[in-house]
N, C-alpha and C positions, 0 to 999 in steps of 0.2 A: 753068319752070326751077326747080331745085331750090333751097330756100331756106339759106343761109347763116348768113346775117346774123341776128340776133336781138334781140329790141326793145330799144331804151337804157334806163335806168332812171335817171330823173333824180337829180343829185346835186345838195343845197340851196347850196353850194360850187362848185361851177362853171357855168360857163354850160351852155346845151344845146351851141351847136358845136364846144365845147372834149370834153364827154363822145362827141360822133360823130367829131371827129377821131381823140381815144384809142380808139376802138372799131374803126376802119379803121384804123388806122396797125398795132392788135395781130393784125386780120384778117391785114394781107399780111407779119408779121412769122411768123406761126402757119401761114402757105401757102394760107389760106381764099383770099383771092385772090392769082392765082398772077401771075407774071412774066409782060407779055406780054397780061396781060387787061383789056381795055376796062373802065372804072366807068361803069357806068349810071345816072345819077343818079336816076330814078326808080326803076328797082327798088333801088336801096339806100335810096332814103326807103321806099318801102312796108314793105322789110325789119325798118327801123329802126323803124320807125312816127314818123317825120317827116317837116317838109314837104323839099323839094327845096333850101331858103335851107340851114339847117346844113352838107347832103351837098356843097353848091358851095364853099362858104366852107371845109368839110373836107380838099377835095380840094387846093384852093389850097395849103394848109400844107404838106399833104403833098407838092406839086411842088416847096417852095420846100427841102424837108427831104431830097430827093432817093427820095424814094417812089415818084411820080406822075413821070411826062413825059406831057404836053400837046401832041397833033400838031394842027398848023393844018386844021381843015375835019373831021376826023376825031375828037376829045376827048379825053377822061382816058384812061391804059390803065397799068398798076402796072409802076413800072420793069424791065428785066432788070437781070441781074446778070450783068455781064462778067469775067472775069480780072482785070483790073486792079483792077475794084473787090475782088475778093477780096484779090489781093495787095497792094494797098495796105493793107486794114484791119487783114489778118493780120500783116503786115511790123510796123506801130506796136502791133499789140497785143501780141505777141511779145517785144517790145524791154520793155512798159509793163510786163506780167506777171512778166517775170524782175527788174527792179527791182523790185517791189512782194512778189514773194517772198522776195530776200536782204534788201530792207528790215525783214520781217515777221520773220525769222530772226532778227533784231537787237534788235527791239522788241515783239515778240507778248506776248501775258499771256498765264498758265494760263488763263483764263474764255474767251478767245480758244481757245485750242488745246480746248480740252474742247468747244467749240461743233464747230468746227471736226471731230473725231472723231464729233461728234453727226450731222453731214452728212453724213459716209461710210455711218452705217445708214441714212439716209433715202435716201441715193442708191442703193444697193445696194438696198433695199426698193420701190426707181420702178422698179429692171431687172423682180427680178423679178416685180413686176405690170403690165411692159411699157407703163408711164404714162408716154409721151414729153413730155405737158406740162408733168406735177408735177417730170418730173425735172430740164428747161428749169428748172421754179423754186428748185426746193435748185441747181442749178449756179450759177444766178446767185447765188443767194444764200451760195454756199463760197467763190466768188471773189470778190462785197463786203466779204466778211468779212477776204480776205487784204489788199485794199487799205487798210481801217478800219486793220488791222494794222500797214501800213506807217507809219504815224503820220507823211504828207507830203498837207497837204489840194491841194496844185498836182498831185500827180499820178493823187489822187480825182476831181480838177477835168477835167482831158484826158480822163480815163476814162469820165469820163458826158458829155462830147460824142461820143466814138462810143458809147453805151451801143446804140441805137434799130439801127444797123447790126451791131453784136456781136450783137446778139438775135436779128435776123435771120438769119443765120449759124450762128449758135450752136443754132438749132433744124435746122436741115439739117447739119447736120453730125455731132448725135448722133441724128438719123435713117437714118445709113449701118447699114447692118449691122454687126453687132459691135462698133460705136462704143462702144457704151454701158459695154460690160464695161471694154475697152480704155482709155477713161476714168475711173473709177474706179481703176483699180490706177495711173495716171499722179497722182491726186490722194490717194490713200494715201502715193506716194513722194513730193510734194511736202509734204504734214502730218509724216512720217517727217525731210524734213530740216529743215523748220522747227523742229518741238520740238526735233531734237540741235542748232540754231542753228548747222549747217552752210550760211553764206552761201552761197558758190560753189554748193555742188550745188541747194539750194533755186533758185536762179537759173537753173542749167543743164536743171532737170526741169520748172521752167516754163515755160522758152522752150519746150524740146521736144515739152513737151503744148500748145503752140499751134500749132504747126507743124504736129506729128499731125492735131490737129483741122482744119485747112486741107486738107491733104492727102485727107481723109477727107471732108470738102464737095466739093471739085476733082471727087472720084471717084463723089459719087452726084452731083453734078448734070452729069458725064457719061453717065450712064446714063438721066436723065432726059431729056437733050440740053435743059436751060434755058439752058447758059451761050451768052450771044450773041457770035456770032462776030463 
């Protein structure tokens, strides 16, 4: 079987089972392991180059995080992703994002906004080198940045409890075809109304670019037929 996984590298700062949970949990967020697939605990130790203790104790977290479901007699296997889970996360993220852009509109700095314009080249420059992962990371990190912006740590706070299912997400969705462009011109006209500290529209083009992006998940992982019926 073709190999995935690649060896941990211990870190002096965390334990070993904390470094293999973070290493599978980015797996099935990155689609290395997909919806629907058995974890083998041995071949992901061999993978990892650890023993089977970590890969078990791993896996636990991840059931308890909603990653992993656990069938009796049968084992570990990486959740699907149904409708509802989508529409539930997109629904709260939707509502969190367009707060967190008229808030931003209100309260942003210049050092903020100048970052922020600094992300539109990096993200344009992940299209055109077709780096879906690099570009997963400047997106996460243009939308960090709006929330830092809104200068409200409670609703920084909500945000990174769905952070791990936004990520999930958030990579198959600018995986769609034509996503990618599509998004960037959604997040130039959210940087456009924040600098003019046009509340309202900063608000209304955030909502909207989450919704697109929902919509835009819904439709390739209809193509790929993942979503469980």
């Amino acid at each position: 079987m073709e190999r995935r996984l690649i060896p941990v590298t211990l870190d002096n700062y965390k334990p070993l089972r904390e470094i293999v949970f973070e290493t599978l949990r980015e797996a099935i967020i990155n689609g290395l392991l997909k919806p629907g697939e058995r974890m083998m605990e041995i071949q992901m130790a061999e993978e990892l180059g650890v023993s089977r203790t970590p890969v078990r104790e791993a896996i636990r977290k991840l059931e308890l995080e909603g990653f992993v479901v656990m069938i009796p007699r049968k084992g570990a296997y990486v959740a699907g992703i149904s409708m509802k889970d989508i529409a539930d996360v997109f629904e709260i993220r939707a509502a969190l994002e367009g707060l967190a852009a008229a808030l931003a509109a209100e309260r942003i700095t210049e050092e903020e906004l100048e970052h922020l314009e600094r992300l539109l080249v990096k993200i344009a420059e992940c299209i055109e080198a077709n780096d879906l992962k690099s570009l997963v990371d400047v997106d996460t990190e243009f939308h960090d940045t709006l929330y830092k912006a809104c200068r409200n740590e409670r609703l920084v706070q909500i945000v990174s409890h769905l952070r791990e299912q936004i990520q999930r997400f958030r990579t198959t969705s600018l995986a769609s075809p034509g996503r990618m462009r599509y998004a960037l011109e959604e997040h130039r006209k959210i940087v456009e109304a924040v600098s003019e500290r046009n509340i309202e529209m900063a608000r209304a083009i955030a909502t909207e670019h989450i919704e697109n992006a929902e919509n835009s998940m819904l439709e390739t992982l209809r193509e790929k037929n993942t979503v469980n019926k």
